[in-house]
N, C-alpha and C positions, 0 to 999 in steps of 0.2 A: 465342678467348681467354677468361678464365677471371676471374674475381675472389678471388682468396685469402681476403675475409672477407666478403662476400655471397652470394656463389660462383654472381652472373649471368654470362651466357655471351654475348659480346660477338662483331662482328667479327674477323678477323684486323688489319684495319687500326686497332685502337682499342688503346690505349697503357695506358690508366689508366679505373678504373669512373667512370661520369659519380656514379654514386650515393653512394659511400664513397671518392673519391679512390686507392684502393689501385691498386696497379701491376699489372695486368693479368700471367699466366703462363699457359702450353702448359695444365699441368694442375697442382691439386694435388699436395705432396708427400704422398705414403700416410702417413705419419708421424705428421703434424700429424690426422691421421682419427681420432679413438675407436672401438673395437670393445674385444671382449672377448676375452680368451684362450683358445684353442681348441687341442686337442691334432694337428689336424689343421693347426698353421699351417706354411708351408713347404713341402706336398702342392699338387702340380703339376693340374690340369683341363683336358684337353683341351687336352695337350703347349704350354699356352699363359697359363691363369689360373694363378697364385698364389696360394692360400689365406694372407693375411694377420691375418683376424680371425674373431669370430663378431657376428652382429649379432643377428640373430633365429631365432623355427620357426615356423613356420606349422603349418599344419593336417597337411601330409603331408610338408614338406619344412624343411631348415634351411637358411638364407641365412648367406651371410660374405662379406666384405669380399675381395677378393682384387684384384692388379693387373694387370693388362695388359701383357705380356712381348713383346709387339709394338708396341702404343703407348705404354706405360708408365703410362695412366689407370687412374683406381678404378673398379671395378666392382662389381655386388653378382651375387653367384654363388648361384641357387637350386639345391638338390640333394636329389632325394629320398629319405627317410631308407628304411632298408634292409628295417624292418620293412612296408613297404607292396610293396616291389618284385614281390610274390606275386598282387597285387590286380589284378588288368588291370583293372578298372572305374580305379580308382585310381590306372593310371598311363596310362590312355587322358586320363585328367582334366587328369592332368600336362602331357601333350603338348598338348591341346588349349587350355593356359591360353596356352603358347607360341603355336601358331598363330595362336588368335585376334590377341593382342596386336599379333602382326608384323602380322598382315592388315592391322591399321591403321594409315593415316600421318596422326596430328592431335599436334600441339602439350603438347591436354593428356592426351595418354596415354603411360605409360611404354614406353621406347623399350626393344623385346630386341631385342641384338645377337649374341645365338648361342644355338643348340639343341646339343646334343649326348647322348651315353651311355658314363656314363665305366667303366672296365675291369671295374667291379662289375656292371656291364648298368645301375646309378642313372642316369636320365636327370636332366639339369640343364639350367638355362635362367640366361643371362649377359644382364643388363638393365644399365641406364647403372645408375650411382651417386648419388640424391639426399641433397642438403642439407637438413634442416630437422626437421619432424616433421609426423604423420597429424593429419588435421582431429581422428579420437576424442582423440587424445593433447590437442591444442589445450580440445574442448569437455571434457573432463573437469579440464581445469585452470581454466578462466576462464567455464566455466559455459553461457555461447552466447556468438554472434559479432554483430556490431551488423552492421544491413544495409548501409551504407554500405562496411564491410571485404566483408562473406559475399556481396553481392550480385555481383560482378563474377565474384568463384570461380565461384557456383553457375551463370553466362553460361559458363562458362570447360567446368565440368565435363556441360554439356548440350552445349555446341559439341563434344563429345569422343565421348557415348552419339548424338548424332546421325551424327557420322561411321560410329562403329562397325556403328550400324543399317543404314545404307547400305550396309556391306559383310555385312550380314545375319548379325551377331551382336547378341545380346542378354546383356546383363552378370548380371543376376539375382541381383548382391549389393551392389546400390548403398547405402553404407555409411560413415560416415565414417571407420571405420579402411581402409577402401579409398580412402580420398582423400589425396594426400602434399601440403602446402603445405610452398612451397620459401622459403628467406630463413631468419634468423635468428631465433629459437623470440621467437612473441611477434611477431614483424614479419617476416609472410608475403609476397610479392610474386606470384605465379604458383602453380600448381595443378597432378599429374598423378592420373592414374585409375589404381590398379593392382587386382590381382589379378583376372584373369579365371578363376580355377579354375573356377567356376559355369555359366561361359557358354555358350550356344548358338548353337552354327553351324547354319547353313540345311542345309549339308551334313552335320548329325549330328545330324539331327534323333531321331533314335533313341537317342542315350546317355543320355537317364534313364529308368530304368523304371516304370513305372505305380505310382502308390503312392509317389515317392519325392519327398521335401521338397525342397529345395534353396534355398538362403539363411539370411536372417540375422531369424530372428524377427518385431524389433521392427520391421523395416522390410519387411517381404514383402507382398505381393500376394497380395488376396483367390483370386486364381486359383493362386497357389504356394502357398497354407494347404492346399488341397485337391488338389493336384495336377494341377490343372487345366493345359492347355498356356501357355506365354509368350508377349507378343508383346513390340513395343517400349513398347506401355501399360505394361508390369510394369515396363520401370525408370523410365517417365514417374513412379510409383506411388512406386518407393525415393528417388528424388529429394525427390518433393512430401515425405515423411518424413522426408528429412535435412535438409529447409528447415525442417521443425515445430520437430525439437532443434538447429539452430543458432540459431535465428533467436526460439524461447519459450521456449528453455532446458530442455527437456523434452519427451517422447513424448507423444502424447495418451492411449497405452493403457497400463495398468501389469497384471500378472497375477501370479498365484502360481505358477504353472508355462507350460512352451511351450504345451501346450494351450491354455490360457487364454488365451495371449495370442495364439495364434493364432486362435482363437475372436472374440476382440476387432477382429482385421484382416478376417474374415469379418462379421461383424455389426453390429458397434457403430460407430453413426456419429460422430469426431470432434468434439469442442468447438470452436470458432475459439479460434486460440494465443493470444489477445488481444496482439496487437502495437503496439497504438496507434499516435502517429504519423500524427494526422487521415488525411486520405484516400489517400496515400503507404501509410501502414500498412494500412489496408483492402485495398489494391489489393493489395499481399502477401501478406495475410491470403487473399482474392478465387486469387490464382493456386495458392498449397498446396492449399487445398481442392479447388479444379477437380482437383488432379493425384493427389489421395488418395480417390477419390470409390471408392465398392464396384465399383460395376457401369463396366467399362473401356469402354463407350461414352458415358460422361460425361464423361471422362477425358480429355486432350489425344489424339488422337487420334494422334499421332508428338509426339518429341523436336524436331522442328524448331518445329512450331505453338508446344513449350512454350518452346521457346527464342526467339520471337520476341514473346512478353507477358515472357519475361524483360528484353531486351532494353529493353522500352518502359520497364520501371522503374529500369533503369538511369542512372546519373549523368548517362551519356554523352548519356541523351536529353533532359536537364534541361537539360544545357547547352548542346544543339541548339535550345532553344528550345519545348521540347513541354514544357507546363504540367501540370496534375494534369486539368484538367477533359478535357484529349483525351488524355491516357495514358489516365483511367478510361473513357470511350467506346468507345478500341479496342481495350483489352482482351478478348479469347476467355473471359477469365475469367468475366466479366459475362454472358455469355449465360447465359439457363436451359436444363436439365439437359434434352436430348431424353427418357429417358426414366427411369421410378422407380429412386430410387440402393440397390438391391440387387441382389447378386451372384446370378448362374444358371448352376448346374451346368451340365458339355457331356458329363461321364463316367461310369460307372457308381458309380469307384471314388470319385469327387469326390459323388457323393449320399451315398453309405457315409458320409464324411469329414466333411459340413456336418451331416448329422441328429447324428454324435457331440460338433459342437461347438457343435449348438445345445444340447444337453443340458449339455454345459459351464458354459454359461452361465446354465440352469435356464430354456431357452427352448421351447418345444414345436417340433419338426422342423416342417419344410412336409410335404404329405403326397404 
């Protein structure tokens, strides 16, 4: 069951939301949805979806609104646009944003409900329907999130790269417009992961080719500036980065161009966000750092380690009784760094890549 204006997702047996009193339904009416007008609306997807709207485009593909002609729910229908269909790199990407996604069964990651290829040979991919809006949308309106709100999400969205890891993929654009907080804009309740276009499968470990970027700038991984391989440090890495701009309201690196600032993710070691907040904020401050650190042996060593110093600074653990003085004790955070926090090529193409970004930055290469 369904909430019409919070739109939490209840038992069958629950009548009315505990949260907003509203009368519980099967599903929303499509109706009451905003989307935008599409010349496509009325066009049928896999003798089953309905194109009722446009919502958004992505990078390779446009999403819309459409219903569910066997359940009668909203969906959101991804479908790639027709100028890529020539790309096999491109539409191998496609498919494999599908697979990974399904691979996974956690909570906060977006649920796909169908693969298909529609008569155009376009492959599409049919994901639930979320309420609300992306964490970017959120921080570009109200600047950053107080931890008290961000800190349960950010528990929320490591419980999600840990499961993924597990089934041996790695997201590699962990990103706040990859983040969907659900509930009414302004009063977020729950969190999902989307877009795995980027990701790596243990099984495909061969689909990016030497030399090639992948992600999202401001938050990559000293080993993804260079094109160095991924592990699950790298989205330990995009996390500990979307903790800096949620939580200080701000990157730590600014550049004039990608170079630059990927030059900055390879070299320049971070400021602390100054987050105050006596030793609570330290101890925040204490876990970014650990997870932004150059060199990935400094670094949480998996998503689960980081997600259990998450955990500790969490509410849940205030009102279990755990104080400041044995949160900061058992924090992983607090240990020191095994060893110098600088990055070390493993490639030939990744030395090529770091001499041009020390020079970037008007650094003399290592030799």
């Amino acid at each position: 069951m369904l909430c019409p204006r919070c739109h939490r997702r209840y038992q069958d047996d629950h009548h009315f939301c505990p949260h907003d009193g509203e009368r519980l339904v099967d599903a929303i009416d499509i109706k009451r949805i905003r989307s935008q007008p599409t010349e496509h609306a009325g066009q049928i997807i896999g003798d089953r979806y309905q194109i009722r709207g446009f919502i958004g485009r992505g990078a390779m593909a446009q999403v819309y609104l459409a219903q569910d002609r066997t359940t009668r729910s909203a969906v959101a229908v991804k479908v790639m646009e027709s100028k890529h269909l020539k790309q096999a790199r491109a539409r191998a990407r496609f498919i494999l944003e599908a697979k990974a996604a399904a691979k996974i069964h956690h909570p906060s990651i977006i649920e796909v409900l169908d693969v298909g290829l529609e008569e155009s040979g376009a492959p599409y991919i049919v994901m639930e329907f979320l309420f609300g809006e992306s964490l970017g949308e959120y921080l570009r309106r109200e600047r950053m999130m107080p931890p008290a709100l961000g800190l349960p999400f950010v528990t929320q969205i490591a419980g999600g790269l840990a499961a993924a890891h597990r089934a041996g993929i790695i997201h590699r654009d962990v990103k706040p417009d990859n983040v969907f907080l659900l509930g009414e804009k302004g009063s977020p309740y729950t969190i999902k992961l989307l877009d795995f276009g980027f990701a790596k499968l243990a099984e495909h470990s061969g689909m990016t080719q030497t030399g090639m970027t992948v992600g999202t700038v401001q938050y990559m991984a000293p080993e993804q500036a260079v094109s160095d391989p991924s592990d699950a440090r790298t989205d330990v890495y995009g996390l500990g980065m979307m903790m800096y701009r949620m939580f200080a309201g701000n990157l730590p690196f600014k550049g004039q161009d990608e170079a630059e600032m990927l030059a900055h993710q390879l070299l320049t070691q971070p400021a602390p966000p100054g987050l105050g907040g006596g030793r609570a904020g330290a101890a925040l401050e204490a876990v970014i750092l650990k997870a932004i650190r150059k060199n990935p042996e400094n670094r949480y060593q998996s998503m689960d380690a980081m997600l259990a110093d998450l955990r500790r600074l969490s509410p849940e653990s205030e009102r279990r009784g755990a104080g400041n003085a044995i949160i900061d004790a058992s924090l992983a955070a607090w240990q020191p760094m095994p060893q110098p926090d600088i990055y070390k090529t493993t490639s030939p193409f990744a030395i090529t890549a770091s001499r041009f970004l020390h020079t970037k930055l008007g650094k003399t290469p290592p030799a």
